[in-house]
N, C-alpha and C positions, 0 to 999 in steps of 0.2 A: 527418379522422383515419382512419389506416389501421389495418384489426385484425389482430391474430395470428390466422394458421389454426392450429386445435386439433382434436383430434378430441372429437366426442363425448361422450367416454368418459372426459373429461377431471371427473372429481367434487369439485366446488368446493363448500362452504357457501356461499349464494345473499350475494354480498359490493357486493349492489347499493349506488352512493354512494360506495364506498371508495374514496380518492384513494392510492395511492401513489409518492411520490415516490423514485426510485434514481438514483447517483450513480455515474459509473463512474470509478475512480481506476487508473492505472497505469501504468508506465514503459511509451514509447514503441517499438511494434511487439511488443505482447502483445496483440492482437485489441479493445481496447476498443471501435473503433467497431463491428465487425463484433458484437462481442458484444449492441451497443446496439439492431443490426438483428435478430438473431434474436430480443431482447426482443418488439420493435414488429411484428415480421411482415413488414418491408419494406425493403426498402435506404431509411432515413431519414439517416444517416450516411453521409459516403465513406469506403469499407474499402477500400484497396489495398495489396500487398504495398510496403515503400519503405524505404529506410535511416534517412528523415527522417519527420517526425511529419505524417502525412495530415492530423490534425487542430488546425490554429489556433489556435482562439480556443472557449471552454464554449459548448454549443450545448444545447437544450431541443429533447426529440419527444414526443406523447404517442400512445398507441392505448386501446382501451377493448377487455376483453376480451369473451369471450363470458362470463362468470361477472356481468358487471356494472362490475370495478373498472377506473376510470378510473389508467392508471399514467403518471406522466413520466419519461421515460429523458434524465439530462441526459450530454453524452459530455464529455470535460474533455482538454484537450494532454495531453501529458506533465508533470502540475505535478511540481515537487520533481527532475522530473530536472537532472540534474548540470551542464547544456550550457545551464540557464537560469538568469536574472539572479535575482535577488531584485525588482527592480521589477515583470518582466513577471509572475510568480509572483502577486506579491501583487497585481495586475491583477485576474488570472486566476482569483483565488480570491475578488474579491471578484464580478465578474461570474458565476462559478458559486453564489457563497449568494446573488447576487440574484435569478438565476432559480430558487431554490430559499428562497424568505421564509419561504414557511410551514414550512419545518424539512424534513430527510432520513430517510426511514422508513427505509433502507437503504442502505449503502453496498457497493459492490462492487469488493476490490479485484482485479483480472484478474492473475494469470499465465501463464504460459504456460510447458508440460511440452516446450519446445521449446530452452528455457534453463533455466540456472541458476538459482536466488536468488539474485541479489548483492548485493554491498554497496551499493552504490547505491537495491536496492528497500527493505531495512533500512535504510538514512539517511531514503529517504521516511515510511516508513511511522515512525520517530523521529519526524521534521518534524511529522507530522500529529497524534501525542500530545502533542509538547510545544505545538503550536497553537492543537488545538480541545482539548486533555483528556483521560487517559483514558479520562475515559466514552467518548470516540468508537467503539474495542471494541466496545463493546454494540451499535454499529449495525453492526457490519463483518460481511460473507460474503464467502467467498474463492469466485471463479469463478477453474478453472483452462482454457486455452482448448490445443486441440491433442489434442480425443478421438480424431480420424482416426488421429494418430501414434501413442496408446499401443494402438491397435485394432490398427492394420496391426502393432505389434511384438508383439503378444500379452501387452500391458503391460496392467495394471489402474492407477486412478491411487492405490491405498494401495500399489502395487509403487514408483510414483515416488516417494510420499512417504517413504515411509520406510528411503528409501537411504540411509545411514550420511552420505554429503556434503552431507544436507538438513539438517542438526541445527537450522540457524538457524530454518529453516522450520517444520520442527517445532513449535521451542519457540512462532513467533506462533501458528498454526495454533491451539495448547493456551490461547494469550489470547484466540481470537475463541471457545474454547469448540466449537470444529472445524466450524465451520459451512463445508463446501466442498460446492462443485460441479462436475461436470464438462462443459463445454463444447464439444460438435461443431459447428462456425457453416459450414460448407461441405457437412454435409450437406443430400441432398434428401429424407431418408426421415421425413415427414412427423408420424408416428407416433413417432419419437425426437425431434424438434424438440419434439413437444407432453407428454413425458416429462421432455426437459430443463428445460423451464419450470418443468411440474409440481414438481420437484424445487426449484427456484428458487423457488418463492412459496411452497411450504413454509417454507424459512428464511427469505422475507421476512416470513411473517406469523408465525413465532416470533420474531423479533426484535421486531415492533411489540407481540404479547402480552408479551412478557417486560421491554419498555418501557414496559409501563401505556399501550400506546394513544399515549403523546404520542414527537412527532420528536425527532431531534436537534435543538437549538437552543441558540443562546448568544448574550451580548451582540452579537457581528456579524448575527446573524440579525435579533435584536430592533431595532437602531438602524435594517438597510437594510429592513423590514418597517413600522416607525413614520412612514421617509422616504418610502417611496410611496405609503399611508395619508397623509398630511399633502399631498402634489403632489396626488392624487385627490382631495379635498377643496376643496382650494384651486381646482382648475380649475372644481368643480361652483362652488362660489362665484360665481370670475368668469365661467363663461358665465348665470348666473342674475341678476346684475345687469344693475340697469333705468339707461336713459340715457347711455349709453358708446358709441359709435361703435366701428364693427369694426379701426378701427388702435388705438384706447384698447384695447380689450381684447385684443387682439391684442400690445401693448407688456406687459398685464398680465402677461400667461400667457407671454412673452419670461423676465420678471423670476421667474417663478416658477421657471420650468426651471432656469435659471440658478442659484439658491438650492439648487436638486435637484443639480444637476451639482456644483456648491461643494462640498455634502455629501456626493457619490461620493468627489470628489479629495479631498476630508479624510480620509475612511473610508479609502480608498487610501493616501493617505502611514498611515495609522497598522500597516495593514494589514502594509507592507514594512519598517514602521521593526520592527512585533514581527516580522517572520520572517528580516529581517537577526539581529535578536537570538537567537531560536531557531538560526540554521544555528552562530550564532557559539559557542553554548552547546554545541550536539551534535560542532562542532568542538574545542572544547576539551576534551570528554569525552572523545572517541577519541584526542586527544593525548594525555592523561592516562591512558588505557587503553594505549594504545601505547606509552607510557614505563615504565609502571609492567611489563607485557611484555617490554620488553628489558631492565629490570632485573632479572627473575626468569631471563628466560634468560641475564642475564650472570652471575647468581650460579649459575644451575645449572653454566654451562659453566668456573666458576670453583670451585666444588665439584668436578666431574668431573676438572678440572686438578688439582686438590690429591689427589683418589683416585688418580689414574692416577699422579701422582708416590709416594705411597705405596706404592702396588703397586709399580711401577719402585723403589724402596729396599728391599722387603721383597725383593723378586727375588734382588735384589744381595746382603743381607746372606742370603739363604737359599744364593746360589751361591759365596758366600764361604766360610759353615759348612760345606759340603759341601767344597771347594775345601781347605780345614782339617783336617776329617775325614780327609780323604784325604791329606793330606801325615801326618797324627796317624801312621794304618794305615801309610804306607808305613814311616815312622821307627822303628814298634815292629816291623815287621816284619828293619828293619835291624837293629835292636839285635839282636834274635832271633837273627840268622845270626851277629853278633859275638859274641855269647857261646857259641853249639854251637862255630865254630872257635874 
């Protein structure tokens, strides 16, 4: 295992033992992997600029720091982006909670001050309340990645947050209870690398205190956590039996796997059957959102019709009464001159 270089100076409460486990969550080409590297101290992820997602399939790093804590940085594709199925999705998510059994101290979800918020990162970030719950919040920190670019523009990142076109952001920003941080992953200055962390294990260890210590976890964690618990088991078994010949046990521990593998694919169909249901749900809301939107602007612009016709009538009958008046004046003024002659 590879360690972050830190400096010194870096003053931890001595967190010998501590396991943290972090999850990197976010739309494709916002720095996750690279963000995974600056965690770990090392190009353990492949970070390259790309249109398409450098990274696969959920992958597991760990480093142990100089404080003591052993961290796992797990990096994850693009789940929840728009350009992926619901099958490979629910793949994907069950292969990341299984390298993640013993639950997630932290979730990280990455953006990047180089884009927008779009809609797209709100449907995800839906996706994953209506998925795991929203307790999920409780574990979230926002890492935004692109500190070089609000450097060089002489931007701070509460200039970028709270630009009137972030409203969305804002508002989750105020559910995670603002837990952000800002992210330089292409610097070399040593000294801010080990400031950016610092900054980082702060909210990750106010999330785990304000979580009582225990991970995120929920029945997906618990069933693929009891399934490899029960495969470890079962193998000590069979290599611990007397009188078997090495194809006998060797057919056992076939049959075993196999049982393990059944309950991935089972886990997996249930996996994609709830987040087919989830997208289908968040779908219909925003239909429902969007309908109910152009209802209000058809009645606004349907009110505005009806005023604009009003006005356009009051116009008329005002240019009329004038138009009146004026024939009124000119007639009395005739009479006027008929009766002097």
């Amino acid at each position: 295992m590879g360690g972050s270089s830190m400096e010194d100076d870096w003053d931890f409460t001595n967190l010998s033992n501590t396991v943290n486990t972090l999850v990197l969550f976010g739309k494709t080409g916002n720095g996750k992997s690279a963000t995974g590297n600056t965690i770990l101290g090392r190009e353990a992820f492949l970070s390259k600029p790309s249109l398409f997602g450098v990274t696969s399939t959920s992958e597991l790093q760990s480093t142990m720091l100089r404080d003591g804590r052993l961290v796992n940085v797990i990096d994850t594709p693009g789940l929840f982006d728009r350009s992926d199925d619901s099958d490979s999705t629910g793949k994907e998510i069950v292969r990341c909670v299984n390298l993640a059994k013993d639950g997630i101290h932290a979730i990280l979800m990455v953006f990047s001050v180089r884009s927008r918020f779009s809609p797209d990162e709100e449907a995800a970030i839906e996706s994953l309340k209506t998925f795991f719950g929203e307790k999920i919040l409780d574990y979230m920190i926002v890492v935004f990645t692109g500190g070089d670019d609000l450097e060089s523009h002489g931007q701070t990142l509460n200039d970028f947050i709270g630009h009137k076109k972030h409203q969305s952001l804002q508002k989750f920003l105020q559910s995670c209870k603002s837990r952000i941080v800002l992210f330089d992953n292409k610097t070399k200055d040593e000294r801010k690398k080990a400031k950016q962390l610092e900054g980082l294990f702060y909210l990750v260890d106010s999330v785990v205190s304000s979580n009582g210590g225990k991970p995120f976890s929920d029945k997906l964690f618990n069933e693929l956590k009891e399934g490899a618990l029960r495969l470890q088991n079962r193998e000590k078994e069979v290599e611990a039996m007397k009188g078997y010949s090495e194809q006998q046990i060797s057919a056992l521990k076939e049959e075993i796997y196999k049982s393990y593998d059944d309950q991935l694919s089972r886990i997996t169909e249930m996996v994609e059957y709830k987040l087919k249901q989830t997208v289908e749900k968040l779908e219909k809301q925003l239909a429902e959102e969007q309908a109910a939107r152009l209802k209000a602007e058809k009645f606004s612009q349907e009110a505005r019709m009806r005023s604009d016709e009003e006005i356009r009538k009051l116009r008329e009958n005002l240019e009329k009464a004038q138009r009146d008046a004026e024939e009124f004046r000119k007639r009395a003024e005739n009479n006027k001159m008929c009766k002097i002659l």
